[in-house]
N, C-alpha and C positions, 0 to 999 in steps of 0.2 A: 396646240397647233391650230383647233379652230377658232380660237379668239385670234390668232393672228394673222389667219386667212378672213376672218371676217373684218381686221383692220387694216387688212389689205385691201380687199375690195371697197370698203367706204373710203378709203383716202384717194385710189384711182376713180371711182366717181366723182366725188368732189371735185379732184385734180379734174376733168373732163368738164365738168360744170362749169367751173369759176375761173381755172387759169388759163391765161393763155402764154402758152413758153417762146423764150426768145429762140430763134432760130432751128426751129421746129418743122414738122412736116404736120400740120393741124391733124388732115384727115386720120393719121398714123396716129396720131394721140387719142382721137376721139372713139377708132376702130378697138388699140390694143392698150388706154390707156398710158400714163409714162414708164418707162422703160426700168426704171428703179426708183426707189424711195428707200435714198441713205437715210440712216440717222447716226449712223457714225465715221470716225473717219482715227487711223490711226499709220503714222509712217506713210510708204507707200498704199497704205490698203483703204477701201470703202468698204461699208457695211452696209446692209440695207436691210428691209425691217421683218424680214425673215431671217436674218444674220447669213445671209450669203457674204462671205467675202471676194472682193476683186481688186486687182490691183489697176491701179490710176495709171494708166499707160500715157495721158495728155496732163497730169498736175490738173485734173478739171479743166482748165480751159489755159494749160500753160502757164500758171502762175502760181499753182502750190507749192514752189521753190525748195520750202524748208521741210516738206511734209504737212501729213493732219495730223492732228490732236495734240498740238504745241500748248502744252497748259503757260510756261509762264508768260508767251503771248497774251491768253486770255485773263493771267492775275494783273500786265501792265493794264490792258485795256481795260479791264476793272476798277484799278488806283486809278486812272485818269477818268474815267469817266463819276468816279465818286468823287473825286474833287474837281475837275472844271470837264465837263462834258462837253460842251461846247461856246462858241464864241466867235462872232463874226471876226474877218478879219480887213471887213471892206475899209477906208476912211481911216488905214494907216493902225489900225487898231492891229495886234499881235499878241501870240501865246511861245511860252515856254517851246514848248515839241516842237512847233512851227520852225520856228528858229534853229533849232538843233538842228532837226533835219536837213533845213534849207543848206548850213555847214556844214555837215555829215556831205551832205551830196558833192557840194565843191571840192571835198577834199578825195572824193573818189570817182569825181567823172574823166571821162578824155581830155585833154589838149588844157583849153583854158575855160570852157564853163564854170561858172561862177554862181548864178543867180536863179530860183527857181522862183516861176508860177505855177502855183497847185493848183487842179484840178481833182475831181471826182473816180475818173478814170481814163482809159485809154482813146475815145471817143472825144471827150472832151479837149483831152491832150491835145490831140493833133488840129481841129479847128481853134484851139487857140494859139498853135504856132501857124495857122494860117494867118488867124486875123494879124496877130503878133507880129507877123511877115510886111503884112498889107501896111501896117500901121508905120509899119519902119521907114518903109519908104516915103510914105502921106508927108514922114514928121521932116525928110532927109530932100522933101520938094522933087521927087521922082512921082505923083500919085500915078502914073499912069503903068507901073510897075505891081501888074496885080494877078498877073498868071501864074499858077502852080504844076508845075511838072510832076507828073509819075511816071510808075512804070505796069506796066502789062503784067498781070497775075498779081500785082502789090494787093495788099490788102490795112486798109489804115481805118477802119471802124464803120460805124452806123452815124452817124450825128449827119447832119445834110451836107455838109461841109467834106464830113469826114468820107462819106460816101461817096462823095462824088470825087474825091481824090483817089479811088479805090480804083483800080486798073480791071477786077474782077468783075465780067459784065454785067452779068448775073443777078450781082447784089445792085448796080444801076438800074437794071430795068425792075427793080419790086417798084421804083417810082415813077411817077410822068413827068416829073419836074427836079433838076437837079442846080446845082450853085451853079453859077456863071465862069466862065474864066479857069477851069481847070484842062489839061490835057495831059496824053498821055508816051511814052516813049517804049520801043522793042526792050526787054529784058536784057540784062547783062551788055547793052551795045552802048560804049561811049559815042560813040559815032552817030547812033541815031539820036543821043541830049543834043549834039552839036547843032546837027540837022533842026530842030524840031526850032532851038533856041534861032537860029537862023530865019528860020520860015516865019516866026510868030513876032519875030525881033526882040531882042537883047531888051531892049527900053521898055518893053511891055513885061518882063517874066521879074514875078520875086522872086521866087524859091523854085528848087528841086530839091524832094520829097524823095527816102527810098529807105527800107527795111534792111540791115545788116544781111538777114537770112530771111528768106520769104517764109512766113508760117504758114497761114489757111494758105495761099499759094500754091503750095504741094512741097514745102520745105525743099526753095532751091538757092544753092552756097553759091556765093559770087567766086566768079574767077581772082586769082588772087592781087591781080594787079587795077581792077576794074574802078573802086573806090578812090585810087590816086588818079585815075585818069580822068575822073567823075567830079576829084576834088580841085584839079587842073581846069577844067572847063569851067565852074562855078566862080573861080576865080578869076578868070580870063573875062568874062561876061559880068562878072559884078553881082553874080546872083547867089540868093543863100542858098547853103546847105544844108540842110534836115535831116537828120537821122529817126528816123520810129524804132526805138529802143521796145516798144511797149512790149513784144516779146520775148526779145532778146537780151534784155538786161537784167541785174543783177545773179550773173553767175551762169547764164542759162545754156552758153556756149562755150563756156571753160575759160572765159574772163568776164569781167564786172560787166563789163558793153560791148557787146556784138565789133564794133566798128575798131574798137581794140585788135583785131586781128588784120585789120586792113593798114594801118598806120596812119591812118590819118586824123582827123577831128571836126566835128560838122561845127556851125554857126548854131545852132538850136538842135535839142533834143529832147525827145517826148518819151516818157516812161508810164507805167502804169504798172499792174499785176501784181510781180516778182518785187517791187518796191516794201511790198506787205504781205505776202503772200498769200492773197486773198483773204486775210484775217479782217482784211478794213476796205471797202473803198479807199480808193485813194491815186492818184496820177500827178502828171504835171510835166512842164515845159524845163527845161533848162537854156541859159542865153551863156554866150561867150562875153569876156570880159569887154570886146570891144562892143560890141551890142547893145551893154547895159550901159556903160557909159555916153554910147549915143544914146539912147532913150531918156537918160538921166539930162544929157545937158539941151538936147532938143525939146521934150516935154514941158508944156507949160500950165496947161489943165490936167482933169482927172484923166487916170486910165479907164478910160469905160467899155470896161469887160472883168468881168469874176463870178464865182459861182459861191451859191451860198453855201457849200463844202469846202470851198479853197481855202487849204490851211487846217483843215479840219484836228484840234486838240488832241484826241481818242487817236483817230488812223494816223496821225505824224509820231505818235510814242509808238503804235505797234509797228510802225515802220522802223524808228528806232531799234527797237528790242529785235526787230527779226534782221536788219543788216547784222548787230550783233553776233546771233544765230548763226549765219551765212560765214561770216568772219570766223565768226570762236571753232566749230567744226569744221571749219576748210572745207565748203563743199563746192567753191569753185574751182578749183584742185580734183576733185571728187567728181564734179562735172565733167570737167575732160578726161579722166581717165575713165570712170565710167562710160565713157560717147563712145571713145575707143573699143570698149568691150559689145556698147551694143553695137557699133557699125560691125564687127567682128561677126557678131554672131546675125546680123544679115546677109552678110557676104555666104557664111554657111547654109544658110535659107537660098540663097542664090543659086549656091552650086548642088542642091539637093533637093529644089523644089521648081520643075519647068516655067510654072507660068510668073515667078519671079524676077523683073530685070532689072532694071538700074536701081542701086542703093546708093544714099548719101544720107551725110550728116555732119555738124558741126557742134560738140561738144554732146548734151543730150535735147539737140532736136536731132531727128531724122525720119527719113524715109522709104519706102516700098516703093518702086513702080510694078504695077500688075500687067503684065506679056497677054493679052489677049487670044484669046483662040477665036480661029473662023465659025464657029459654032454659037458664038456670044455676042451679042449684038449692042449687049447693056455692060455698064461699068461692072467690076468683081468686086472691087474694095468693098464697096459696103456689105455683098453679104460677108465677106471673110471679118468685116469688122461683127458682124451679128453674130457669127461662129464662136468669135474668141469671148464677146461677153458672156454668151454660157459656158465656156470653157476658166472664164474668171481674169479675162485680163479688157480692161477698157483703151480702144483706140480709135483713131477717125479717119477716115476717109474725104479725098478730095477729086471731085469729077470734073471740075472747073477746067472752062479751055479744051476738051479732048482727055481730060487727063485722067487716070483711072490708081490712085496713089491711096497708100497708107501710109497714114504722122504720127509719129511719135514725139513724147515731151513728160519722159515719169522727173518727179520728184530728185531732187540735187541730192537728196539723201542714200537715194538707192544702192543699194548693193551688188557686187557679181552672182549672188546666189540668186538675186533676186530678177537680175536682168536675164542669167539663166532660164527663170521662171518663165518669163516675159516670151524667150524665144522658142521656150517646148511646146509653150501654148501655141502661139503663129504657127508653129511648125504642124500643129495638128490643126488647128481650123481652115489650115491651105490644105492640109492634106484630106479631112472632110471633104472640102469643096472640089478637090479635083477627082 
């Protein structure tokens, strides 16, 4: 035990020294060093290097899909990286997996998507269905068609691009300087895309931009008719439709893509995470059949835009190998009836714990709102989320906006025993805290 408190303590130094963590609170790092140091991961659970176990209430950051410790993940990425590791794909050049995948995807996205650009990940994704957006029209002799619409609480990444698409202020103001030409619309209101498109005019706006189910947001589900009314407007006005799947796809809401529950189908969508289940970097754009074909017959030069990851050999076989996974287990199936059990047993947290108020969810994301008391002046979520990591379950909290919310997003794998697990813990680090 004291060799492994003394390699506890040198790695939380170092870690304090040398790193600095994405989306972190510094001072909190530097005070109590990081929070854990996994070294393993198996199913829903992490391990960390006192062998604490805890289970993965977020999939890590919503996209450990299939679970951890998927060994024959790790033997594909192996065989491919022992024989072609990597390989540009700029200048028409292409790999086996590339290809597969880029087919794999068309045969399982919404509506008529057809054609993918890889990217890195989820950040990437979506500035490149900006530019992607921009470009379309440049080629279609509209160039003055260059505004992107969001919405309020959205959340579509860090890239400057992608940041400044972000509705969440928050993450705006880390900077002084944001992309040009972005704005933003009231949540769930067709009426106010109307308005906005109106006021800024039809002739100036590419794209509107919007998340199936808001994640960082505070995991909030569209009304069920919002999307057609959203894919009415878009249409009406000549402007694309974009879906950010980056959360919500492959599997994550009890079907393949989030936007499947709404009936409709965007002009472009951005994935990332769940495509690999974190086993690989790896993201990318999807275009509709009419898209690509305009691209195709308008384009005369190069595409100048790609990443030196797009297409990347390794991460398109592990992407392969883990749709499989997702497919051969039925854990989209798994998903939504799983979501059912955990929305189930918040509704029971609901009615047995005060300061508990609105729950929702949609397959296995969901969420907590925290009922504040006149005594509190600060958010609760996050200590309840500190409570439950000693208690052994990992979850996040969101303040953004007024909002004082717990997220959920375990693993497609999970179990009832296991989402049981899930709700005795909550039940007792609310009950701690009250």
């Amino acid at each position: 035990m004291i060799k492994d408190l003394d390699l506890v303590q040198t790695l939380a130094e170092l870690d304090k020294k040398h790193f600095l963590h994405p989306t972190s609170p510094i001072k909190q790092q530097q005070e109590q060093g990081p929070a854990f140091i996994f070294t393993e991961g198996k199913g829903v659970h992490l391990y960390d290097v006192m062998g604490k176990s805890v289970i993965d209430g977020m999939s890590s950051l919503w996209n450990v899909n299939v679970g951890h410790g998927r060994e024959e993940i790790g033997k594909v990425a192996m065989e491919q990286m022992s024989k072609l590791a990597f390989t540009s794909c700029f200048a028409t050049f292409s790999n086996e997996p590339a290809i597969r995948l880029a087919s794999k995807l068309s045969q399982i996205a919404p509506g008529d998507l057809s054609a993918t650009f890889f990217t890195s990940g989820g950040s990437e994704s979506n500035d490149t269905a900006y530019k992607l957006a921009r470009h379309y029209w440049i080629l279609k002799g509209q160039a003055g068609r260059k505004k992107i619409i969001s919405r309020t609480k959205s959340y579509h990444g860090v890239a400057m691009g992608a940041t400044s698409a972000t509705g969440l202020k928050p993450f705006r103001d880390f900077t002084n300087s944001l992309a040009p030409d972005f704005c933003y619309v009231e949540n769930f209101s067709a009426q106010s895309l109307r308005e906005v498109i109106e006021a800024e005019g039809p002739e100036t706006v590419a794209a509107f931009i919007a998340e199936p189910v808001q994640g960082a947001g505070g995991v909030h589900v569209a009304p069920k008719d919002y999307f057609k009314k959203i894919r009415n407007i878009c249409d009406e006005y000549g402007i694309l439709f974009i879906t950010d799947e980056v959360i919500t796809g492959f599997g994550r809401t009890g079907k393949y893509f989030g936007i499947e529950h709404y009936g409709v189908a965007p002009d472009m969508m951005c994935f990332a995470k769940g495509v690999t289940s974190g086993y690989a970097q790896l993201g990318g754009v999807m275009l509709s059949e009419r898209i690509h074909q305009e691209l195709i017959e308008f384009s005369e030069g190069t595409l100048l835009h790609g990443y030196t990851y797009s297409g990347h050999p390794m991460a398109c076989a592990v992407a392969l190998k883990n749709l499989e996974i997702i497919e051969r287990e039925n854990l989209i199936e798994n998903a939504e009836i799983m979501g059912q059990e955990m929305l189930k047993g918040f509704k029971w947290l609901q009615s047995n714990r005060k300061i508990v108020g609105e729950v929702r969810g949609l397959g296995l994301m969901g969420g907590i709102e925290i009922v504040k008391e006149q005594k509190f002046s600060t958010p609760i979520a996050p200590l309840i989320v500190s409570e439950a990591a000693k208690r052994g379950l990992i979850c996040r909290s969101v303040t953004f906006d007024g909002q004082d919310t717990l997220v959920f997003a375990p693993p497609l794998t999970i179990s009832k025993t296991e989402i049981d697990q899930m709700i005795d813990i909550l039940h007792d680090s609310i009950l701690a805290f009250e």
